[in-house]
C-alpha positions as a printed Julia matrix, in Angstrom:
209×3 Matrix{Float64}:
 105.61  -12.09  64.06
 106.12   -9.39  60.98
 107.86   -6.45  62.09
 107.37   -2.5   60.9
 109.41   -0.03  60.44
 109.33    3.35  62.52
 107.41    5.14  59.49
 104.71    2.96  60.07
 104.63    3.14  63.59
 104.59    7.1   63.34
 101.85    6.4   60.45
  99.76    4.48  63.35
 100.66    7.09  65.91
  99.73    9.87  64.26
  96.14    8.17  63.18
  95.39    7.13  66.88
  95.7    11.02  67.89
  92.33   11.43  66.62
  91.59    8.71  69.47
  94.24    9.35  72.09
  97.89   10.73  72.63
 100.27    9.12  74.22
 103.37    9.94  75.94
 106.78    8.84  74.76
 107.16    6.02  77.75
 103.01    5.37  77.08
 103.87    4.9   73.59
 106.75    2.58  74.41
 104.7     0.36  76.61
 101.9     0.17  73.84
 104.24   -0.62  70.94
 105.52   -3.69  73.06
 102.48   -5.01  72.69
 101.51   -4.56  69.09
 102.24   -6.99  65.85
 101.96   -6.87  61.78
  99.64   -8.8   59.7
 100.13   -9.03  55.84
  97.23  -11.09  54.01
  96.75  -11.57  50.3
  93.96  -10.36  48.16
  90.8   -12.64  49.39
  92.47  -13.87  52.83
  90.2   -13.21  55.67
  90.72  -10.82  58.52
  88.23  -12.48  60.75
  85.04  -14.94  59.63
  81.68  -15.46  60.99
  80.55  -17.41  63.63
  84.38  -16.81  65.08
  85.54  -14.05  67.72
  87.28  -10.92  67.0
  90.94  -11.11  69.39
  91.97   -8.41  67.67
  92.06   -4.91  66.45
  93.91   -3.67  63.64
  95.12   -0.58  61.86
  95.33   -0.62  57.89
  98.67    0.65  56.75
  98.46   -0.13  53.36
  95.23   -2.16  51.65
  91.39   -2.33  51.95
  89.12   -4.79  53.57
  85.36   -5.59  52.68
  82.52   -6.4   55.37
  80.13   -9.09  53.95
  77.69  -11.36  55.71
  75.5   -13.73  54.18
  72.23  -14.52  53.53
  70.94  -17.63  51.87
  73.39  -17.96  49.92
  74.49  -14.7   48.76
  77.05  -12.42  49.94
  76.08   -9.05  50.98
  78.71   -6.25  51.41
  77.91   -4.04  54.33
  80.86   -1.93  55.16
  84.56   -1.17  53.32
  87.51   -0.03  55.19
  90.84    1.68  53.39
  94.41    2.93  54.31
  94.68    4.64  57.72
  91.38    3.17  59.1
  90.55    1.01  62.15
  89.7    -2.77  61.44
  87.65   -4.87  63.48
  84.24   -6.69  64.99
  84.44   -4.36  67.98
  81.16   -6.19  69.67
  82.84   -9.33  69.05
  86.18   -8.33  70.47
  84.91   -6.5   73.73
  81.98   -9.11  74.56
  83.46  -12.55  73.43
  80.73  -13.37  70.74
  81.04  -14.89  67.62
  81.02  -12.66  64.6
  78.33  -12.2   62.28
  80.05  -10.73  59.22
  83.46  -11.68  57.43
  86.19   -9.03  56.68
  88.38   -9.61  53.76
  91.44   -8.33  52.27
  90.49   -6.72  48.48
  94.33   -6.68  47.75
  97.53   -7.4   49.35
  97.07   -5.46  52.87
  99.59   -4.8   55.74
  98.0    -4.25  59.51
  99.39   -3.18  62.83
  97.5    -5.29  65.18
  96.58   -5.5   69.28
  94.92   -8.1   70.92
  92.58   -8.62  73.34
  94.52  -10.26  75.87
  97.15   -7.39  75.26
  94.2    -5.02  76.08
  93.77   -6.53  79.39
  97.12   -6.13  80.26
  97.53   -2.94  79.67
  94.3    -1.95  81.33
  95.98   -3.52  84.21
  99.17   -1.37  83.86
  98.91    1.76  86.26
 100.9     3.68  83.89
  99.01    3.33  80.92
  95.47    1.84  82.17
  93.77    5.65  81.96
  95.46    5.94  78.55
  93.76    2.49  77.21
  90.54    3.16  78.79
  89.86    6.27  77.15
  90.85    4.97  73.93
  88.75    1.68  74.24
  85.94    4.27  74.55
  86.78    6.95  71.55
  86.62    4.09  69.43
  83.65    2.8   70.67
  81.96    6.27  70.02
  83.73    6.96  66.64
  82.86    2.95  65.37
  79.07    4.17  66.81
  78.86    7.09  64.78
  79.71    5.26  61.51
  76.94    2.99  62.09
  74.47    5.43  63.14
  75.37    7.45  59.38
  75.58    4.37  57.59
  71.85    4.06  59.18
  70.89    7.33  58.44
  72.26    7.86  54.8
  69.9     4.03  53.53
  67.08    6.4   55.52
  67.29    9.67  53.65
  69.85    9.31  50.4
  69.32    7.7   47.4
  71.89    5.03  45.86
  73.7     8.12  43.68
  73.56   10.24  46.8
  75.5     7.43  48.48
  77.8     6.67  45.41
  78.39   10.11  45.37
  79.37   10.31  48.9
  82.02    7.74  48.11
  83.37    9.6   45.11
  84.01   12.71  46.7
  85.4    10.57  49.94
  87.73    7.8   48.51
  87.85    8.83  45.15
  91.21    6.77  44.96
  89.55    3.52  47.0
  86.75    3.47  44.69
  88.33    2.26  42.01
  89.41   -0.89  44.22
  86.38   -2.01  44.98
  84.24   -4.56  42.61
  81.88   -3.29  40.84
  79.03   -6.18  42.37
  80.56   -5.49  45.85
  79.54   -1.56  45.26
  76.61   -2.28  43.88
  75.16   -4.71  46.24
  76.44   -2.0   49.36
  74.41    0.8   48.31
  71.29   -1.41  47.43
  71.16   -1.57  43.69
  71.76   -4.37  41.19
  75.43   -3.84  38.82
  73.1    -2.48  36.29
  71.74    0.07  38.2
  75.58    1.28  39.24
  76.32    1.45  35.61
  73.5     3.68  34.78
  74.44    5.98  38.23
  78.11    6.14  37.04
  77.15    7.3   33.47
  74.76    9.81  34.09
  77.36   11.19  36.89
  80.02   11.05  34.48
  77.81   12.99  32.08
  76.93   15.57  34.67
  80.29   16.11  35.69
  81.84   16.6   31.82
  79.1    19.39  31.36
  79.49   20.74  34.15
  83.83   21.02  33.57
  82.65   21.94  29.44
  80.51   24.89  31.44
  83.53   26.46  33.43
């Protein structure tokens, strides 16, 4: 097992507050049972048809979300530094996947698995700690679906490019340009003309001020 040094565990501390705190000892008990990942650019977090044993925390890389259909790949998701990795479904009900997850570029994770889950759940001093968090990601992983949902409902392609641009302005550029394309429902083509004409909105509009 890869190892990490305190910087990253403060870097995957300080993410989970948004989930949970934990206490010094807490924290102690958790970090016992967590482990590092590194995979190369294309190397797969998890494929289909397998289970999820595990969830992990990006501290450096990006990972894609594709499933496929006859034939073709379609990207449905993209996650970046500092976010949560995983098929949650898969992991908490024991059913194969339906999508794959794959590294964009070299990647480093902090991982826990599922059996370590159990344990832990089992642990009186940390059980109430791991339950709440087991369901504050369930509700945050919920309300990224639900606006992934909602923005194919009411935005257009550019509204959803945009969205992007404003959000990972630096991730963007890591991403492929038919990867983009094909997750916000357009053909390359189509991207190219929404980058150009946002490129030539934005130079008049800095040429303006």
């Amino acid at each position: 097992m890869e190892t990490a040094t305190q910087l990253e565990l403060a870097q995957y501390r300080t993410s989970l507050k948004k989930f949970v705190s934990f206490t010094d000892d807490e924290w102690q008990i958790f970090t016992a049972h967590l482990y590092f990942r590194s995979l190369k650019k294309k190397d797969v977090f998890i494929t289909g048809d397998k289970i999820c044993n595990e969830v992990g925390f990006i501290l450096r890389g990006s990972f894609r979300f594709y499933f496929v259909r006859e034939g073709i790949e379609i990207s449905s998701y993209f996650c970046f530094e500092n976010d949560l990795i995983s098929s949650y479904r898969s992991f908490l009900q024991r059913v194969p996947v339906s999508i794959t997850i794959e590294a964009m570029e070299d990647s480093k994770l902090v991982c826990f698995s599922h059996a370590s889950l159990q344990t832990l759940l089992a642990d009186e001093n940390i059980a109430f700690k791991m339950e709440r968090f087991g369901r504050t990601i369930a509700e945050y992983l919920i309300c990224c679906y639900e606006e992934r949902v909602l923005s194919f409902v009411t935005q257009t392609p550019e509204e959803r490019y945009l969205l992007l641009l404003d959000q990972q302005p630096k991730f963007l550029q890591l991403i492929p340009q038919r990867y983009l394309a094909n997750y916000l429902g357009v053909t390359p083509v189509s991207l190219s003309r929404i980058r150009k004409r946002i490129y030539v909105s934005r130079s008049k509009q800095k040429m303006a001020s």
